[in-house]
N, C-alpha and C positions, 0 to 999 in steps of 0.2 A: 426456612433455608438458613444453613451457619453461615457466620460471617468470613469472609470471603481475608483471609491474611495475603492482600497487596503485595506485601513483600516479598513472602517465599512464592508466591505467582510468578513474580517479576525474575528472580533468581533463578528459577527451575528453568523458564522460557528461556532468560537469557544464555545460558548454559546450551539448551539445545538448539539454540539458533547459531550458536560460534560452532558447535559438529557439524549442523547442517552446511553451516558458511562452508566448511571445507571442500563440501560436496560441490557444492558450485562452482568454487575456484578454482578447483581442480577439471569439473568438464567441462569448463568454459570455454577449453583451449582444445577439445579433441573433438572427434566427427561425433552429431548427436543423430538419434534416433527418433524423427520426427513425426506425428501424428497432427492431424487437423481438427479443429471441433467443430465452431459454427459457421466458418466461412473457410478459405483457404490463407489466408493469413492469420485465423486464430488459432494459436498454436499450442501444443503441448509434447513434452519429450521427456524421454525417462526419467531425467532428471528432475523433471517437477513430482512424479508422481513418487520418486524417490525420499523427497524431501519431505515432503508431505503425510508420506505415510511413519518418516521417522520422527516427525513431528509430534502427529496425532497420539502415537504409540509411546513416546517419550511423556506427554502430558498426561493421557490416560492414565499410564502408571503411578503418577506421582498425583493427580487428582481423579479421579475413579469416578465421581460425581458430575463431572462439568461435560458440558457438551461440545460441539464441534460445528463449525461450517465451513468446509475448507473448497479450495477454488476445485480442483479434481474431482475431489468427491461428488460433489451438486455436478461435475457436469458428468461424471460415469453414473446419475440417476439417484443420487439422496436429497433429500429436501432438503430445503433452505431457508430457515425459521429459527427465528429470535426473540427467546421466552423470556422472561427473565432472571431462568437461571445461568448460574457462571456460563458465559461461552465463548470458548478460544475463535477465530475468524482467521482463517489462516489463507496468505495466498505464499505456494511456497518458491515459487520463482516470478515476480512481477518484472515484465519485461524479456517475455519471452521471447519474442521476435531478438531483441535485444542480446539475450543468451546464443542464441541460434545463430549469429553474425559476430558473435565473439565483442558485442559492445558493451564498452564494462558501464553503462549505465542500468544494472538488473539488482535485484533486490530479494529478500526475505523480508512479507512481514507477517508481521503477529501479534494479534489485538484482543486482550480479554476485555469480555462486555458483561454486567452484572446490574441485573435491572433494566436492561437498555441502556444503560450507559458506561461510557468508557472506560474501565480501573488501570489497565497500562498496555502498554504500547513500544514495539521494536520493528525498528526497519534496520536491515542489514546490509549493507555493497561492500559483500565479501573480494571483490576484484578490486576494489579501491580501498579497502578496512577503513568505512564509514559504518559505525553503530550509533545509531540514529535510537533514544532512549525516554522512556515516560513514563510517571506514575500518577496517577491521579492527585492533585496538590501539593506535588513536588517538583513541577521544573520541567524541562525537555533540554537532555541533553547529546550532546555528540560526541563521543569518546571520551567523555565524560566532563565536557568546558557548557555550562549551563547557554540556552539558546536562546534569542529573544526576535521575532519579527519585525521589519525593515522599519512599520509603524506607516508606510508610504499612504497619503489618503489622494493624493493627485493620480488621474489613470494615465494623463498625457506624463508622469515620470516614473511609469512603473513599467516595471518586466514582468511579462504574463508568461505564465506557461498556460498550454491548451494541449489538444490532442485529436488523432483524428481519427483511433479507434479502432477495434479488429471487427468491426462490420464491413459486409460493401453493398450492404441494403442502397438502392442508389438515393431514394427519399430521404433517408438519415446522411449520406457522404454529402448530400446537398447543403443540407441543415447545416452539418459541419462547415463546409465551407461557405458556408454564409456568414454564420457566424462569426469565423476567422478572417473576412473580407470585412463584416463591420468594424470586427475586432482593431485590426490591425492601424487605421490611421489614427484612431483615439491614444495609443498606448507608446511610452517608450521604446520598448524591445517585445516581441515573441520570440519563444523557444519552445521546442516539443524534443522532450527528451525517451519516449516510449514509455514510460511507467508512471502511473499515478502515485502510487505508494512516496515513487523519489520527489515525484513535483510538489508533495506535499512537504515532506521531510527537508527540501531546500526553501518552502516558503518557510519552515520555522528556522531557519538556520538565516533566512534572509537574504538567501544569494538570489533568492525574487521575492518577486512581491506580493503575487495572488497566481490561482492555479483557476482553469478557470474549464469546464468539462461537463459533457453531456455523457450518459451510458455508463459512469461506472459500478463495479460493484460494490460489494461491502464489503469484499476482501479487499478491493484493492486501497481501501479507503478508510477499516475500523481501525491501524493504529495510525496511520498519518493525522487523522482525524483528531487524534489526541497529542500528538506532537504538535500540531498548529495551535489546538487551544492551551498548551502548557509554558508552548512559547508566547503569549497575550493576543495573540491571533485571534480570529473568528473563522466560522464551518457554518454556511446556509446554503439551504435549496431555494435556486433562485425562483425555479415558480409560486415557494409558499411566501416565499419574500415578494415576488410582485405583489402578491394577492392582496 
């Protein structure tokens, strides 16, 4: 496998995420066309699959070789597998409920992974112009002011974000709301802002502290993943962590 030049990755993405951006922001604000996937609150609308397909099509061109696992795609029927060659992980509207209600907390992200591991990382809030940015050994930055995490180790002074998910399996809403009921008297503050991609992207920015979530994907999650760790943060699965 050639090695993998971070930077023109980084460039190329960044580039088609600021077109992409545009697509957002602009139907953010008009009546969208709404379809449902695995429940009736999990949602999808032209505009994701808009994004996504200008996404893939943008990268493709410009790397030929690299693969793909984008949040549409896996759910209109492509698999969902993580080799170790270069592979974009794209979710191109996180926070679609979000989108759908005109609330500007929605996002583009886009995470190259290479080996299994993370080489860079963008999340976009084209309705607030937050570019949320990462390279592997270079920093996590936000419009370009380098990012560093709260460092908070007390949970009784920290602000959690959680979430409660586009399931309504009732066994899993349970879970959820257990978890949120224990959650909540240990902790300074909770907030659920609808997007994981954002709750990670403000734990590195620090405007919380820990993001804390059952169910999500690896889109929603391969580049925040990398913003937390470039900010000095940490990313574990809490069940291999109990173990």
């Amino acid at each position: 496998m050639a090695e993998v030049d971070a930077q023109k990755c980084f460039d190329v993405a960044l580039d088609l995420v600021k077109q992409a951006g545009k697509v957002v922001r602009e139907a953010i604000k008009k009546k969208k066309n709404i379809e449902t996937k695995s429940s009736a609150v999990d949602l999808v609308t032209e505009s994701d699959k808009a994004v996504e397909k200008m996404l893939i099509s943008g990268l493709s061109e410009a790397f030929p070789d690299h693969k793909f696992i984008g949040e549409e795609s896996v759910s209109a029927g492509e698999k969902c597998v993580l080799t170790d060659e270069p592979t974009w992980i794209i979710d191109p509207i996180d926070g679609t409920m979000n989108f759908v209600h005109s609330f500007p907390y929605t996002c583009i992200s886009v995470g190259l992974w290479v080996k299994k591991e993370a080489l860079v990382g963008v999340v976009y809030n084209p309705v607030l112009e937050q570019m949320f940015t990462a390279i592997k050994g270079q920093g996590a930055f936000l419009n370009g002011e380098k990012l560093s995490v709260s460092g908070e180790k007390d949970l009784g002074q920290a602000l959690v974000f959680s979430e409660m998910g586009t399931s309504r399996d009732q066994e899993k809403v349970n879970t959820v709301l257990t978890n949120i009921t224990n959650l909540m008297p240990k902790v300074h503050g909770f907030r659920s802002m609808g997007s994981a991609a954002m709750h990670m992207a403000y734990v590195a920015l620090s405007a919380a502290d820990a993001y804390f979530g059952f169910g999500a994907h690896c889109w929603d999650t391969a580049a925040g993943f990398l913003l937390v760790k470039e900010a000095g943060g940490i990313v574990i699965d809490t069940e291999v962590f109990a173990g």
